[in-house]
N, C-alpha and C positions, 0 to 999 in steps of 0.2 A: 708298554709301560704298565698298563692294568694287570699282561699275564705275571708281569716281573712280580710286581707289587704281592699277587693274590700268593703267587711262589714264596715270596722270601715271609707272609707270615707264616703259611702252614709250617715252613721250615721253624720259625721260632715259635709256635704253639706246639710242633712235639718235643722243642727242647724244655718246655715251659707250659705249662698248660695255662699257668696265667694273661699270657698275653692275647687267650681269646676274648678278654674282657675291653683291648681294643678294638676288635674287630666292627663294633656298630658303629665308631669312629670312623675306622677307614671305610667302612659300608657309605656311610653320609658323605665322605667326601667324592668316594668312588659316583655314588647316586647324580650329585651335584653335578658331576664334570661330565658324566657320560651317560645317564639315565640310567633306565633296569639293568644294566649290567652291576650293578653295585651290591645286587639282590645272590649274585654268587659270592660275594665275600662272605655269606653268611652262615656257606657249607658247613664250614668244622663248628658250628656253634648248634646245628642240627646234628653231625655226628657224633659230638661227644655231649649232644643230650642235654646240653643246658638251655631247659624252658624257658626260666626266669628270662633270661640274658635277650631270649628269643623274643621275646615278648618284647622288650624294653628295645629291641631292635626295630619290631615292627611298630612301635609309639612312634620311633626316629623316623621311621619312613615316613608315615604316616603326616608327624608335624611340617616335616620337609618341603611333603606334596603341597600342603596349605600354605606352607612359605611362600613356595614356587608360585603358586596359586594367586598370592597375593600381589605377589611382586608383579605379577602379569596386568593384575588388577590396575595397579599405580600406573604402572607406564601407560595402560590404554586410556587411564582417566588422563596425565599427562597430554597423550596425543588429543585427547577430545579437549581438553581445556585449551589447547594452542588454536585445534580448528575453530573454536567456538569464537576464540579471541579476532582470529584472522577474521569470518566470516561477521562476525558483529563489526570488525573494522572496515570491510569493504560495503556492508550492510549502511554503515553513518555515510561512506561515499555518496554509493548510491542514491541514499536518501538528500542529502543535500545539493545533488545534480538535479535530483527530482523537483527540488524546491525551486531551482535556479530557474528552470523549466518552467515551473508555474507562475513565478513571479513576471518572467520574460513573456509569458506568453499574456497575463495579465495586460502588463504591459502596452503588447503591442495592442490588442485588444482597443484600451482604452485611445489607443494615440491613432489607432484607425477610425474608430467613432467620431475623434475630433477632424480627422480630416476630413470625413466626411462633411459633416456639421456644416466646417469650411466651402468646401465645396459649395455646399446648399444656400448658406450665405451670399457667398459670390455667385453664383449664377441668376439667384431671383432676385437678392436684394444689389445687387453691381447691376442689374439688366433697369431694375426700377427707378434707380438715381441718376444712372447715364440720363436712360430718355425724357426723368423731370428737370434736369439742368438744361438738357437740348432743350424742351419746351419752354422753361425759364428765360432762356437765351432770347428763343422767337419773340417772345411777350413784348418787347421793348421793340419791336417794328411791327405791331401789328397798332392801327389806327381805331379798326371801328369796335364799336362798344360790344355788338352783341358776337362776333368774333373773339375779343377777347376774353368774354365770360366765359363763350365754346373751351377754350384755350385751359382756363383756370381751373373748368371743371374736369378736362383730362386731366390736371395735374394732381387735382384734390384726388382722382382714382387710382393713378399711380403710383402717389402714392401710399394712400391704404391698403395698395396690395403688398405695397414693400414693409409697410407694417405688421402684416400680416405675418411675411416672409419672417421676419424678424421672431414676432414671439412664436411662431412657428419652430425655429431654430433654437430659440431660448430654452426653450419648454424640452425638446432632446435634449441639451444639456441637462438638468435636473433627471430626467426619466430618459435611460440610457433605454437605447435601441433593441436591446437582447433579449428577445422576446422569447422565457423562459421554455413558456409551455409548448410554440412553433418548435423551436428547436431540439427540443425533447423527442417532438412528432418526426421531423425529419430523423433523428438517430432509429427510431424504430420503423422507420420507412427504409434503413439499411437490412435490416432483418427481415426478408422475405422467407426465407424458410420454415419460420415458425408464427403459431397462430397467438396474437399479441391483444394486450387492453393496455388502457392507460386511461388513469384517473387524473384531474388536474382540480383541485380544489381550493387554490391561494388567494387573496384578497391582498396580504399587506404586501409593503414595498418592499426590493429586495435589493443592494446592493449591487453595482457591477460585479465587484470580487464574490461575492453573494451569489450570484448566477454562475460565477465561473466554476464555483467547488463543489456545487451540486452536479451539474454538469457533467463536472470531470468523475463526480460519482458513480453518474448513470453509467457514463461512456464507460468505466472501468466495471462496472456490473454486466454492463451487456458482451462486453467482450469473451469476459470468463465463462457467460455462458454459453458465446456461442465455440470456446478452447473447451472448454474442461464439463460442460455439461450436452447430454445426449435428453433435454428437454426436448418437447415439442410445442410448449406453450412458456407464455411469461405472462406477469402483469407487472407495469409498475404505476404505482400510486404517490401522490404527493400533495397531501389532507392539512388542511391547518386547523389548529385547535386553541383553544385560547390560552393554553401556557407554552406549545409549544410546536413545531411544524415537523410533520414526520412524512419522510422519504423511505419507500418499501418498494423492493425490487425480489420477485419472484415468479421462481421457475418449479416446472412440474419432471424434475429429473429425478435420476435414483438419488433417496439418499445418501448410498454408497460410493459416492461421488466427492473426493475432497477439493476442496476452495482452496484455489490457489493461493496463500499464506506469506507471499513474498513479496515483494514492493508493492503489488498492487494493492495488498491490503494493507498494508504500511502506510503508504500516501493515503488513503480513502478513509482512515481511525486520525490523520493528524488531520486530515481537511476537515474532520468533525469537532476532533477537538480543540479545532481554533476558537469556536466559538462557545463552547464550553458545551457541547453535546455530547450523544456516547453513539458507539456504532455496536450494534451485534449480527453477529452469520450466525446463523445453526436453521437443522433440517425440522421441516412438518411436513409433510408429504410433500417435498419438493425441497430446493434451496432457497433461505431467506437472506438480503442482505437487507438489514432496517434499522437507519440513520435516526437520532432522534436531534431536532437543534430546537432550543430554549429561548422564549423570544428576547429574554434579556440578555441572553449572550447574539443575537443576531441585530437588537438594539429598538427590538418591535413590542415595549413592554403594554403597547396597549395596539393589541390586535381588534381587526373589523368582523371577527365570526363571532 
C-alpha cells in the first residue's frame, strides 16, 4: 500500500507539478501509520528543488514527533494514575487490617491482664475466706476462753492477709501490669548481633493502649533495622520533658540505606498521631526514627520532671 501510494503521486506530480504541495500531507500520514518510512514521500520535493515546501515538511515532522511524544506522555500518566489509584486503594485495605490488628490485640492484651487479676483474686483471696468461715465455723464449739481468743486472732490474720490480697489486686487494676521499660529490654535482648543502649527516663503514667503504640514503635523500628539496615550499633532512648515525651531509635547504618516507607511506616506516623504528635526518619550519621508525643495529647498536662 505505501509502495502504491508513493507510485500513484509521483505519477501525478509529473502530470502536475502542483500536486507536490500534497506531498507533506501524505508524508504525515504515511509517518503516523508506519514511521520513517514517510521520510521517502519526500523524494520529489528534494528533486524538484523546492526548499520552502521542504522545510515546512520538516516543521510537520518535527510537530508530529512531539505529538507522538505527547500522546506517549498521557497514556503513561494514564497508566500511573490507575496504578497510583489501585495501590492507594489496597494501601487503606491494608491499613485498616492493620488497625483491626491493633485494636484486637489491644484487646486481648487488656482481657488477659483482667484474667489474671482474676486469677490472683481467687487464689489468695478464695484461699483466705474459705479457711476464716472454716475457723468461723469451729468458734461455736470451742468452750474455753483462752482457746478462743487463740481462734479469733487466727482469724483477725487471715484475714488481713486477704485484705491485703484485695488492694493488692485493686491497685493492678488502676496501674496495669506492662511494664514499659522491662519490655522494651526484653525486645533488645532479641538483638544479639548488635551492640545496643537504651535510655529509659519516664515518671508519668502511661496508659495501657499508651504502652501498647509505643511499643509496637520500637518493635517496628527494630525490625527494619535488623531487614533493611547493615548497622552494627542502635540506641534507643525514651526522655520525658515537661511539654512533651520523645521516643528516639537509632542506628549507626549507611545513610544510603532507605526506610522502608510502606505500612510500616504508615502504621507507626498514625500511632503518633493518635495522640496528636509528629514522627520524623531522616539520616545523621546513621538512621533516625524520632517520635515526638505532647503531653496533652497523651493526657499528662502536668508532668513529674
Amino acid at each position: 500500500m505505501l509502495f502504491i501510494i508513493i507510485v500513484m503521486f509521483a505519477v501525478l506530480v509529473y502530470i502536475d507539478i502542483n500536486y507536490l504541495y500534497f506531498l507533506p500531507l501524505v508524508s504525515h500520514i504515511i509517518f503516523k501509520e508506519y514511521g520513517s518510512y514517510g521520510i521517502i514521500a519526500l523524494a520529489p520535493i528534494v528533486l524538484f528543488q523546492e526548499w520552502a515546501l521542504l522545510f515546512l515538511s520538516i516543521l510537520i515532522f518535527y510537530m508530529t514527533v512531539l505529538s507522538s511524544k505527547l500522546s506517549e506522555a498521557k497514556q503513561l500518566n494514564r497508566e500511573m494514575r490507575d496504578q497510583l489509584t489501585e495501590d492507594n486503594m489496597r494501601l487503606k485495605a491494608q491499613r485498616n487490617e492493620l488497625m483491626k490488628t491493633h485494636e484486637k490485640d489491644i484487646y486481648m492484651a487488656g482481657l488477659n491482664e483482667r484474667n489474671r487479676i482474676a486469677r490472683d483474686m481467687h487464689d489468695a483471696l478464695g484461699h483466705s475466706l474459705s479457711s476464716s468461715i472454716l475457723l468461723i465455723e469451729s468458734l461455736q464449739y470451742v468452750k474455753d476462753e483462752e482457746t478462743l481468743h487463740h481462734s479469733l486472732k487466727q482469724l483477725q490474720d487471715r484475714l488481713k492477709i486477704g485484705m491485703e490480697d484485695v488492694r493488692h489486686s485493686i491497685h493492678n487494676l488502676y496501674d496495669t501490669s506492662i511494664d514499659l521499660e522491662a519490655r522494651i529490654e526484653s525486645y533488645l535482648g532479641e538483638m544479639d548481633d548488635y551492640s545496643k543502649e537504651f535510655i529509659y527516663d519516664v515518671n508519668i503514667t502511661l496508659t495501657h493502649e499508651q504502652k501498647i503504640d509505643m511499643l509496637s514503635l520500637v518493635r517496628e523500628a527494630l525490625t527494619n533495622i535488623r531487614k533493611h539496615s547493615n548497622a552494627s550499633a542502635f540506641k534507643v532512648i525514651i526522655k520525658e520533658h515537661p511539654k512533651f515525651l520523645a521516643l528516639t531509635v537509632k542506628d549507626n547504618g549507611n545513610a544510603d540505606k532507605e526506610f522502608n516507607r510502606g505500612m510500616g511506616l504508615q502504621s507507626m506516623t498514625e500511632a503518633v498521631q493518635k495522640y496528636g504528635g509528629v514522627l520524623n526518619t531522616f539520616n545523621d550519621e546513621g538512621f533516625i526514627v524520632h517520635a515526638i508525643f505532647y503531653m496533652e495529647g497523651l493526657g499528662n498536662e502536668n508532668s513529674n520532671s
